[in-house]
N, C-alpha and C positions, 0 to 999 in steps of 0.2 A: 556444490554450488547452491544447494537449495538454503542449507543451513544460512549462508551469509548473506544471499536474499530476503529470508525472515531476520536474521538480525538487523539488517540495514533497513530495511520496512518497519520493524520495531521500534530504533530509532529513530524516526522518522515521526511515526505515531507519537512515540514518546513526549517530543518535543511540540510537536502538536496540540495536546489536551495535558503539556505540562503535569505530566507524569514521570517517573523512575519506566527506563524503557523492559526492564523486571517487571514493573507490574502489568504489564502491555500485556491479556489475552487474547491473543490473535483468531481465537472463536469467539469471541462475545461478538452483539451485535455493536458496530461502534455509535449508533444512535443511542443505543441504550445503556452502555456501559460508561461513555464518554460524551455523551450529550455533544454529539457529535452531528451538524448541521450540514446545510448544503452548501455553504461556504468554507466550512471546514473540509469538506470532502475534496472541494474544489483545489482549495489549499496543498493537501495532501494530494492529491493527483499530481500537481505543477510540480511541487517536491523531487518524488517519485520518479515522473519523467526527468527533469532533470538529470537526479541519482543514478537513473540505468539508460540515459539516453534513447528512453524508446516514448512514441506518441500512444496516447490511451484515448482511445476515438472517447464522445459524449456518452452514447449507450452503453456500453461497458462501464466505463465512470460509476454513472448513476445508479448500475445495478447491484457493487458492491458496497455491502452489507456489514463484512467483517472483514478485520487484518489478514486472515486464513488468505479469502477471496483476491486481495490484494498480492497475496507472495504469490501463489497459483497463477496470476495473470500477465507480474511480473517474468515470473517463471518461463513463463509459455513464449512471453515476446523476445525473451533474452535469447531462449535457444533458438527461437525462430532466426532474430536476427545473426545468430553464432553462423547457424547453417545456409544463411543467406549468404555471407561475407565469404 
């Protein structure tokens, strides 16, 4: 599961700051690797939800930092809601 989380998070970024989703390091900071703003974040949040059907409160949002932080959160909510269902 994890694997096609960061794939599908990659693409996502990819398309995003208009990248090849290959070159997506999902450890960089995305501020600093992809000049990546608070509009762009926002962007990528709505994406995101979307993509895996789950809500990503404000706070959480804004505290990531890198794509890594992004599949991990993703991560977290999928299985939450797996074991909710």
């Amino acid at each position: 599961m994890q694997t096609n989380i960061e794939e599908r998070v990659r693409t996502i970024l990819a398309a995003q700051f208009c990248v090849e989703a290959g070159e997506i390091d999902l450890a960089a900071n995305l501020e600093d690797a992809y000049t990546c703003d608070s509009l762009d974040l926002l962007e990528v949040t709505i994406t995101v939800e979307d993509e895996f059907g789950i809500e990503i409160p404000d706070e959480p949002m804004w505290a990531m930092k890198t794509g890594q932080q992004i599949v991990d959160y993703v991560t977290a909510a999928v299985s939450e809601k797996a074991t909710a269902a």
